[in-house]
C-alpha positions as CSV (number, residue, x, y, z in Angstrom):
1,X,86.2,55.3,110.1
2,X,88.7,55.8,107.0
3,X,90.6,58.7,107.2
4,X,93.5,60.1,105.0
5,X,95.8,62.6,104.7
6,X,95.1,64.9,101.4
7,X,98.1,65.7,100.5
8,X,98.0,69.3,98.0
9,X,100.3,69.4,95.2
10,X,100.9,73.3,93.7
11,X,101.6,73.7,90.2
12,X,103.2,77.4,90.9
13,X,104.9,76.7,93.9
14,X,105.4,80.4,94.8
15,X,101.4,80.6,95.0
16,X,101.1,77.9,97.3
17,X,97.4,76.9,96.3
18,X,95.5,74.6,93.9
19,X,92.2,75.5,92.2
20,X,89.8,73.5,89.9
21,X,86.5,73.2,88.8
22,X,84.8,69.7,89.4
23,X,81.6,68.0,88.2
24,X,79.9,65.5,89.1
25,X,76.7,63.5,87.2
26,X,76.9,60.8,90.1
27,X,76.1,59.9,93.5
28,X,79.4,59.7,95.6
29,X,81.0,60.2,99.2
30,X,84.2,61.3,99.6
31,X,85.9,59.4,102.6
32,X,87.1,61.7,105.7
33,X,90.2,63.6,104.9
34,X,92.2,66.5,105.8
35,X,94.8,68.9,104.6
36,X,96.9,71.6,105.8
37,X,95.6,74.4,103.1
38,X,92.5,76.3,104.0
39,X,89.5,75.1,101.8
40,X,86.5,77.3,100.0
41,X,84.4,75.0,97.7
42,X,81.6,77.5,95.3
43,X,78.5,75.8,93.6
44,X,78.1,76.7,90.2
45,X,74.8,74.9,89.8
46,X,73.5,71.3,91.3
47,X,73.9,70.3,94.8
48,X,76.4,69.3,97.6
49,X,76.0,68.1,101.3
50,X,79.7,69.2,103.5
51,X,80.1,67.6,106.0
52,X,82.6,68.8,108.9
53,X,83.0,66.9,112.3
54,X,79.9,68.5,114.4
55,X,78.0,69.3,111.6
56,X,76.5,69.2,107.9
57,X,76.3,72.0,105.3
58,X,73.9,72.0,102.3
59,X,75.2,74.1,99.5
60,X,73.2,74.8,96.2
61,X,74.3,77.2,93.3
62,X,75.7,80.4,94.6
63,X,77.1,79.2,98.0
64,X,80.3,79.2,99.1
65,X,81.7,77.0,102.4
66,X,85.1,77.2,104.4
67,X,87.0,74.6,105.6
68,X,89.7,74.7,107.9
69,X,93.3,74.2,107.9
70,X,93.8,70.1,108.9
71,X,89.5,70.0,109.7
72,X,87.7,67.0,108.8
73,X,85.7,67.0,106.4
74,X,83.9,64.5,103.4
75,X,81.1,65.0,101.0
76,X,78.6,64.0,99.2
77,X,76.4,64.6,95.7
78,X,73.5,63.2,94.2
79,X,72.5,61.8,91.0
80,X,69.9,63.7,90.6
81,X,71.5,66.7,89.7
82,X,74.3,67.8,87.7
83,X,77.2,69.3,90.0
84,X,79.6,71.8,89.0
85,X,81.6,73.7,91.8
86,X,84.7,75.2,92.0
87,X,87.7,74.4,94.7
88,X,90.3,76.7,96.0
89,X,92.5,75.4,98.3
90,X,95.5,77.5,100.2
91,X,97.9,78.0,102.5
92,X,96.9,80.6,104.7
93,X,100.3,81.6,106.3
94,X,101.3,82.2,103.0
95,X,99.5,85.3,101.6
96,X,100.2,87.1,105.3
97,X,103.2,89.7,103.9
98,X,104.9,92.0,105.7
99,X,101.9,94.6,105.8
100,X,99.3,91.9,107.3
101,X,101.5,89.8,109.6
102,X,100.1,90.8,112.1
103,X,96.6,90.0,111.5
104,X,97.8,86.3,110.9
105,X,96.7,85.2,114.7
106,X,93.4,86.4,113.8
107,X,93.4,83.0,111.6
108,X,95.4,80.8,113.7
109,X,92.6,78.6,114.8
110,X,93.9,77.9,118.3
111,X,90.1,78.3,120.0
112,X,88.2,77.1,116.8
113,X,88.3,75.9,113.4
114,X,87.5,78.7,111.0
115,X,84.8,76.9,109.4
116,X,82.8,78.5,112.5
117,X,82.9,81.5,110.2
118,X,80.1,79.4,107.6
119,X,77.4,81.5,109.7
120,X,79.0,85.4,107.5
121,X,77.9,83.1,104.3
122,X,74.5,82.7,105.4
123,X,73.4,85.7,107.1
124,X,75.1,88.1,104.6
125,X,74.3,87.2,101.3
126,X,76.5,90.5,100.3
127,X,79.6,89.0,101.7
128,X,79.2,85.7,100.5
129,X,78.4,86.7,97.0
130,X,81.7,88.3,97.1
131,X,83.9,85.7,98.6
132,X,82.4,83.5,95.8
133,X,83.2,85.8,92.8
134,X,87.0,86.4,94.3
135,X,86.8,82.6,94.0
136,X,85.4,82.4,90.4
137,X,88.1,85.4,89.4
138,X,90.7,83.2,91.3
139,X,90.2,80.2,88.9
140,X,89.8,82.7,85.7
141,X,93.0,83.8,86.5
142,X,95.1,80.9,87.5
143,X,93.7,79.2,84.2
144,X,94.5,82.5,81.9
145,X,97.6,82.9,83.1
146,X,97.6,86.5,81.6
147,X,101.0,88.5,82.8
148,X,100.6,89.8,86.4
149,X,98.4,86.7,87.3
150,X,100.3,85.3,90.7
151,X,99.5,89.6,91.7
152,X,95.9,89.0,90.7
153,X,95.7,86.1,92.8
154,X,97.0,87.3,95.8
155,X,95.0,90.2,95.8
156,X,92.2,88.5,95.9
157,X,93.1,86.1,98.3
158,X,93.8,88.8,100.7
159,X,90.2,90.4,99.4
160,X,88.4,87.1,100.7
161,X,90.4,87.7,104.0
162,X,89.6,90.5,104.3
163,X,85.7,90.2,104.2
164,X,85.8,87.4,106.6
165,X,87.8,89.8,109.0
166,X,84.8,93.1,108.3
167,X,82.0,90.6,108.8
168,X,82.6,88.7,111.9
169,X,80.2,90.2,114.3
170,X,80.1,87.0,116.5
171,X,84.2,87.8,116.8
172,X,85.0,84.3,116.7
173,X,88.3,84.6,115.4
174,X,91.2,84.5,117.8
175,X,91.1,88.7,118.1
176,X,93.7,90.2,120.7
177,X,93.9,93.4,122.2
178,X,95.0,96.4,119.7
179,X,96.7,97.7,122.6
180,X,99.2,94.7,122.5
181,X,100.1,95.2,118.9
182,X,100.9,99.0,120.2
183,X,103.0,98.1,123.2
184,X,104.8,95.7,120.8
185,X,105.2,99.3,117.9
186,X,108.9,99.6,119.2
187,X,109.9,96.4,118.9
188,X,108.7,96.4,115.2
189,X,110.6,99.5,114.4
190,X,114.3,97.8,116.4
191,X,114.1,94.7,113.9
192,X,113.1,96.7,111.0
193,X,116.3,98.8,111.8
194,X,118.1,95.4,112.2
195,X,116.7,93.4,109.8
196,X,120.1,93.5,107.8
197,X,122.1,92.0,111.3
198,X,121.9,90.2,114.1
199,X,118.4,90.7,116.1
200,X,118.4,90.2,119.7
201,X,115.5,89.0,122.1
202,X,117.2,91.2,124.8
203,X,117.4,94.3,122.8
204,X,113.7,93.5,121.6
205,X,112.3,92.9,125.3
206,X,114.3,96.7,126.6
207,X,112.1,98.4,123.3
208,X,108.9,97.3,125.2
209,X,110.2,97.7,128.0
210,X,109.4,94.1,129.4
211,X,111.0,91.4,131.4
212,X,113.5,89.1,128.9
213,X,111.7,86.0,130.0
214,X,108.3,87.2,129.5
215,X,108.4,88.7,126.6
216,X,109.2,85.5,124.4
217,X,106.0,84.4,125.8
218,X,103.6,88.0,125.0
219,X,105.1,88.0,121.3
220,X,103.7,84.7,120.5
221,X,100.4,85.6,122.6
222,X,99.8,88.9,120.4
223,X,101.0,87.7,117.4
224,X,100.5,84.0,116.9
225,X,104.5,83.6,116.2
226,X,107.4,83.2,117.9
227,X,109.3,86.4,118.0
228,X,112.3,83.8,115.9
229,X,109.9,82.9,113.9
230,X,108.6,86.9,112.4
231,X,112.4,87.5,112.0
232,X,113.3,85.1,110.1
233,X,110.1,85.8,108.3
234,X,110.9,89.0,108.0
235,X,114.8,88.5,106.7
236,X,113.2,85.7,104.3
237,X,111.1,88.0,102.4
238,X,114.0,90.3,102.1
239,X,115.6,87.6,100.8
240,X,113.1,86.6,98.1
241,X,113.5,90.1,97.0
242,X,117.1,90.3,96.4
243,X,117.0,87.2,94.5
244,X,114.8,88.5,91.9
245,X,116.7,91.8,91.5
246,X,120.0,91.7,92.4
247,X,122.7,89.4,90.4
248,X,124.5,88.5,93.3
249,X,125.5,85.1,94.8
250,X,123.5,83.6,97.4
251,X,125.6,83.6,99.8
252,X,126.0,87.3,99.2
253,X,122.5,87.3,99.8
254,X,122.7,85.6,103.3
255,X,125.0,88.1,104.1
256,X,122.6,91.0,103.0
257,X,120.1,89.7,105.5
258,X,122.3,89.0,109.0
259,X,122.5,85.4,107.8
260,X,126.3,84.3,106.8
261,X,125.7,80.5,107.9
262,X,124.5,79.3,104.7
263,X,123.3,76.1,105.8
264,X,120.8,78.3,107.9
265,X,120.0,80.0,105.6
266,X,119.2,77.0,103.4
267,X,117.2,75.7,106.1
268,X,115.3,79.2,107.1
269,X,114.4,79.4,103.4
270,X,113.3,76.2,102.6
271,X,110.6,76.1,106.0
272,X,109.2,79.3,104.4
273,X,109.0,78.4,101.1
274,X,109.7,74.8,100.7
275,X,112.2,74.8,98.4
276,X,116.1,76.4,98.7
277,X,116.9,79.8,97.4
278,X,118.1,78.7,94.4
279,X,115.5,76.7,93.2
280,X,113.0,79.9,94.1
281,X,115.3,81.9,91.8
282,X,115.4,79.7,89.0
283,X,111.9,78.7,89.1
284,X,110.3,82.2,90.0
285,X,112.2,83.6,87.1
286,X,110.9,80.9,84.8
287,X,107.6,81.8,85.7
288,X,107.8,85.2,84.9
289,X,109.3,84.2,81.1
């Protein structure tokens, strides 16, 4: 069995997503692939078969499918019909900001792909009429381009999200225990007050008041990350937003977020955001021309 590794190219690399509209007049088979981004195909009108490893999914006009990150997948269209269909493709991680972080482990597809979530589309027609229109508006406005667009997008992302989170009474995302995102409140509020500095695992484990050596282990089981992982999150974002405001140096702004070694920075920055802080300044602010 061919398979290949799709590799997603993003014309706005701050947006970290592609979206098109296909058509086919043909019959064709795609070979197995995969790819990192989350996928959400939406038939305009004709037909389309999906198939994912353990099962198949017939879509006609006015459904939508999900595809998880690195899932297997191929499809496959008919020459009967005329097939138009739109495809959003995204990296999840991405569109999680400061406000939503936590949620992110909902989505983390450690006990099963989130194509498992197909069943919302077909049982509530509401929901999946919606997903499909945030799709629809997401390709309106990525090929408008009007000003605000990369906002618009974003929003809607986090709409779709959303709706798959409010209608998931089977609960097969990877849902924790609210109570562990409350034990874990004080530790939020030390690197929030820290964000600026040095942020230490010790200090973090005394604000839950939990064992050092246990605690690196509950942070990543509540929230999906490493506790290293949501600081330096956490400092990045920071730093995004002193890039685009502040006409300082970057190593000024390293310094502003508790990170003077500038080749960590560098190499913080670019895992997040796949690309170094000055290429997210220069480009970002081209964008915005």
């Amino acid at each position: 069995m061919e398979i290949y590794n799709e590799q997603i190219n993003y014309e706005n690399p701050f947006l970290s997503m592609r979206v098109f509209q296909a058509r086919r007049d043909d019959e064709r088979t795609s070979p197995w692939h995969y790819h990192k981004e989350v996928e959400m195909l939406a038939i305009v009108e004709g037909e389309l078969d999906v198939y994912l490893e353990n099962e198949r999914v017939n879509l006609t006009a006015g459904d939508v499918v999900l595809i998880g990150s690195s899932e297997l997948h191929r499809d496959r269209s008919s020459a009967d019909t005329t097939l138009v269909y739109y495809v959003f493709q995204f990296d999840l991680e991405h569109y999680f900001d400061e406000s939503g972080i936590a949620y992110l482990r909902y989505f983390s597809e450690t006990q099963s792909a989130l194509s498992k979530l197909n069943y919302i589309f077909r049982e509530n027609p509401a929901i999946r009429d919606e997903v499909f229109a945030c799709i629809r508006n997401i390709y309106t406005e990525y090929t408008g381009k009007k000003v605000g667009y990369e906002i618009a997008i974003s929003i809607l992302v986090k709409q779709i999200v959303l709706s798959l989170l409010r209608s998931d009474e089977k609960r097969l995302l990877d849902y924790g225990n609210s109570a562990d995102l409350i034990r874990l409140k004080p530790v939020f509020e030390y690197i929030d007050r820290n964000i600026d500095g040095k942020v230490y695992v010790d200090e973090a484990s005394k604000a839950a008041n939990i064992s050092y050596y246990y605690f690196v282990k509950y942070f990543k089981k509540v929230l999906g990350i490493s506790f290293l992982d949501y600081v330096n999150f956490k400092k990045i974002k920071k730093a995004e937003k002193i890039l685009l405001t502040q006409d300082i140096s970057v190593a000024q702004v390293g310094e502003q977020i508790g990170m003077p070694n500038m080749a960590h920075f560098y190499k913080t920055f670019k895992k997040i955001n796949h690309c170094s802080p000055h290429e997210f300044r220069k480009k970002m602010l081209e964008w915005n021309r």
